[in-house]
C-alpha positions as CSV (number, residue, x, y, z in Angstrom):
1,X,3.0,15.6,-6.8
2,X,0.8,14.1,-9.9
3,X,-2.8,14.0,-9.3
4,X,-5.2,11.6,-11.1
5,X,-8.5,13.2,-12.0
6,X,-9.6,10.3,-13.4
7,X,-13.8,10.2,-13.6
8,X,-13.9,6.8,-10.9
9,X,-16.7,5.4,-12.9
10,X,-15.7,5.4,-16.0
11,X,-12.4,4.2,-15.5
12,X,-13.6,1.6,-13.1
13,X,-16.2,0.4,-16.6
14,X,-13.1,0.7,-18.7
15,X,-11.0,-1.8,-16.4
16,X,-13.7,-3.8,-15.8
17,X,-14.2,-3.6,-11.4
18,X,-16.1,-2.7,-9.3
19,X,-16.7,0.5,-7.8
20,X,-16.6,-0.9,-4.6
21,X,-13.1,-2.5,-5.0
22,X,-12.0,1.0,-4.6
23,X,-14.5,1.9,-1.8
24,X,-17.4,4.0,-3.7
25,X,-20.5,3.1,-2.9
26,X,-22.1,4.0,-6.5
27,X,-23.5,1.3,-9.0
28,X,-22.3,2.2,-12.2
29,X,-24.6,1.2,-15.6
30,X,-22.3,-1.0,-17.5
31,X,-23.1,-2.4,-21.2
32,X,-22.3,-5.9,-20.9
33,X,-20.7,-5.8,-24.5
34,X,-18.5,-2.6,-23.8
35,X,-15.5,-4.1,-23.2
36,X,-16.0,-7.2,-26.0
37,X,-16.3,-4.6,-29.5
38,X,-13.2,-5.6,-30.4
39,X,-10.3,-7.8,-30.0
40,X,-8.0,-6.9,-27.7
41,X,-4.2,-8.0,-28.4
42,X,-1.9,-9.6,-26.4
43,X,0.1,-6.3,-25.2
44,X,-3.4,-4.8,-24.9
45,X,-4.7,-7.3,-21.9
46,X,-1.6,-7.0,-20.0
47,X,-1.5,-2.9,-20.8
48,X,-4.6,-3.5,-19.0
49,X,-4.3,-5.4,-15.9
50,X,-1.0,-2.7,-14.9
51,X,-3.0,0.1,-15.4
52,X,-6.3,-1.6,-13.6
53,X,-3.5,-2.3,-10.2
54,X,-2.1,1.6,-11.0
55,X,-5.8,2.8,-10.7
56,X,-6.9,0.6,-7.7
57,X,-3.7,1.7,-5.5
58,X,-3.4,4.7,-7.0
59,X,0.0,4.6,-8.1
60,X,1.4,6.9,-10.8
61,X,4.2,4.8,-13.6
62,X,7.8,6.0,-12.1
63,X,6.7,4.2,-8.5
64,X,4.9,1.2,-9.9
65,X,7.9,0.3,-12.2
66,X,9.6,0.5,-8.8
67,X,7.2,-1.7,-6.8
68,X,7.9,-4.3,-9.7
69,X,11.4,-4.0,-9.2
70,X,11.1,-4.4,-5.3
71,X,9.0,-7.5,-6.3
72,X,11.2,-9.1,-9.0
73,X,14.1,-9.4,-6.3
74,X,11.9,-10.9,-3.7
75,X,11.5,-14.3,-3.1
76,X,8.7,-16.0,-4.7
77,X,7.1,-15.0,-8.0
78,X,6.8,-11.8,-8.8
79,X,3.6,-11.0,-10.0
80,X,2.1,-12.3,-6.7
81,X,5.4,-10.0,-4.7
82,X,3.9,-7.0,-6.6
83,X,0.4,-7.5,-4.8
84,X,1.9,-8.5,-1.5
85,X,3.7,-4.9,-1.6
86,X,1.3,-3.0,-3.2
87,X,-1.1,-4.2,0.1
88,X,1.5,-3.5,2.7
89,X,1.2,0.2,1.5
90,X,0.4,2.5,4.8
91,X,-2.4,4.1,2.6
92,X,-4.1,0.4,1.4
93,X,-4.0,-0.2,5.2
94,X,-5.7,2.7,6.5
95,X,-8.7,2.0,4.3
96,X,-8.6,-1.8,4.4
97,X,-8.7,-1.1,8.8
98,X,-11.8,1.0,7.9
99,X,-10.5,4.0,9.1
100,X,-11.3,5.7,5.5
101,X,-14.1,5.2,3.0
102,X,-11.4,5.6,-0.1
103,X,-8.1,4.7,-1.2
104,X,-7.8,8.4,-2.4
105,X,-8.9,9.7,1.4
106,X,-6.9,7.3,3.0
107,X,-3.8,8.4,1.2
108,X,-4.6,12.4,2.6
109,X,-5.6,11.0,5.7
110,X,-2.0,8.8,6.0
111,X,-0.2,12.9,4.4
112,X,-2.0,14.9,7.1
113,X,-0.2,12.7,10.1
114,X,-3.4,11.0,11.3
115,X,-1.6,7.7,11.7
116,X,1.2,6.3,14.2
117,X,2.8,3.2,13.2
118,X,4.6,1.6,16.3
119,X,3.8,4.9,18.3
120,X,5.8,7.5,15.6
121,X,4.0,9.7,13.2
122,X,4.4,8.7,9.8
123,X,3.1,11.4,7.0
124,X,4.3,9.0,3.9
125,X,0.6,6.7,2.2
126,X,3.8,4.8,0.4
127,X,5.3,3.9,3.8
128,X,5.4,-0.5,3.5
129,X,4.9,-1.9,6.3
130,X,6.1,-5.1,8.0
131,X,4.6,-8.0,10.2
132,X,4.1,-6.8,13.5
133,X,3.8,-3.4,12.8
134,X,1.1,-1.5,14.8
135,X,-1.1,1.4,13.2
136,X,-3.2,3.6,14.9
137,X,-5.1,6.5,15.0
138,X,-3.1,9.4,16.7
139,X,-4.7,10.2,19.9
140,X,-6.0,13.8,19.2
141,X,-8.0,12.3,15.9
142,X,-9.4,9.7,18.2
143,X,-12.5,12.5,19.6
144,X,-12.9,13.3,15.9
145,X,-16.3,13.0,14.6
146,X,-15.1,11.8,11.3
147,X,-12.9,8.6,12.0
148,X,-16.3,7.7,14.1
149,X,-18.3,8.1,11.3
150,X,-16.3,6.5,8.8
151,X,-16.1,3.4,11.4
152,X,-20.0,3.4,11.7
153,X,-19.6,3.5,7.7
154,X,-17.1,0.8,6.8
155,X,-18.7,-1.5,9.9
156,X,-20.0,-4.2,6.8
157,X,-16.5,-4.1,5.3
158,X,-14.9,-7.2,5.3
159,X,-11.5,-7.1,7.2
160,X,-8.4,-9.4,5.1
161,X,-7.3,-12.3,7.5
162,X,-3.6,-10.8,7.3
163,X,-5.0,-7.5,9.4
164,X,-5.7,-8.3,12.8
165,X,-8.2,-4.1,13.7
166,X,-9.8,-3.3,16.5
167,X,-12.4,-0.6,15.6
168,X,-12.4,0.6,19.4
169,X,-9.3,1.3,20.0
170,X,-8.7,2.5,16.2
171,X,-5.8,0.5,16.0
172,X,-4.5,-2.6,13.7
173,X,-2.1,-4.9,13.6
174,X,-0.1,-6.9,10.9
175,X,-0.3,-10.5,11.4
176,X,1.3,-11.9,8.3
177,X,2.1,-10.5,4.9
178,X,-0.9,-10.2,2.4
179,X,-0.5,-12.6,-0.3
180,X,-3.0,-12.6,-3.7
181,X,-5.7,-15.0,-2.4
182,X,-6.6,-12.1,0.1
183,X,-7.8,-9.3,-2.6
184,X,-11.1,-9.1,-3.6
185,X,-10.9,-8.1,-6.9
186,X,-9.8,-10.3,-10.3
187,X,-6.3,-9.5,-11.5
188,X,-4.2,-11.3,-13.4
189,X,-0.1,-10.5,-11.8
190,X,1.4,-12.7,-14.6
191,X,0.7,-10.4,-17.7
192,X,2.0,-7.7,-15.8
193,X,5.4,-9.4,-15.4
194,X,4.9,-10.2,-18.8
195,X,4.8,-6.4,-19.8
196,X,7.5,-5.4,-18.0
197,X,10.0,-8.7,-19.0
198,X,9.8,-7.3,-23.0
């Protein structure tokens, strides 16, 4: 498996996000003029908002290009179909429930078994889940002092309306599919289907 060893920073100034998009809690000095040296071409802007959704999810090229497959044959358009899977990613889920401070620990967290969906173990971060599915923390992590101090950590985290968690029982539900107004970061889907429609 592909690891990125990207410095988070530094990519996160490059793409132009926050840190905190992708759960670190870091400020990072950014030169207002970084990104603005030079013209940027068409192909370059939408080069850029792929790689700033491959970054934020974590996804290497061979399984994105496949999440905008997935997308294209759903109903709807597609750039917004690529967000609404990219979200319904087990991994996204674990850390959007607040059950991991990353995307990155998340991801190890969902590989190492931590996680039940509808009572079974599921070791894939890639699993997509469905409305009405039911994750939760697998009984034996429950006692774990880490899960309670990641909760204690992520308590100010803002929970998307499409995820219905209950921090006590360390447990979520999905209520409805998440759709692009629930991200909180700037992306624009329609460049990227522009990219990929050459």
């Amino acid at each position: 498996m592909a690891v990125n060893r990207d410095p988070i920073l530094k990519r996160c100034r490059y793409l132009g996000i926050s840190p905190a998009v992708v759960g670190i809690d870091k400020s990072s000095k950014r030169n207002p003029n970084a990104n603005s040296r030079r013209k940027v071409s068409e192909y370059g802007l939408q080069l850029k908002e792929k790689q700033k959704l491959k970054f934020i999810y974590g996804v290497l090229e061979k399984p994105f290009r496949h999440y905008f497959d997935i997308a294209s044959k759903m109903e709807g358009q597609a750039g917004n179909n690529l967000i609404t899977v990219l979200e319904s990613r087990l991994d996204n889920v674990v850390f959007r429930m607040g059950m991991a401070l990353t995307r990155r620990e998340a991801r190890q967290l969902a590989t190492h078994g931590h996680f039940l969906v509808n009572g079974k173990k599921v070791d894939i971060p890639s699993y997509r889940l469905k409305v009405g599915d039911v994750i939760t923390l697998k009984d034996s992590s429950k006692s774990s002092s880490k899960f309670k101090a990641v909760v204690e950590q992520t308590a100010g985290r803002t929970t998307p309306l499409w995820l219905e968690v209950n921090k006590e029982q360390f447990s979520a539900k999905i209520v409805r599919m998440p759709a692009i107004d629930d991200i909180d970061y700037e992306v624009a889907p329609h460049l990227i289907v522009e990219l990929y429609s050459k």
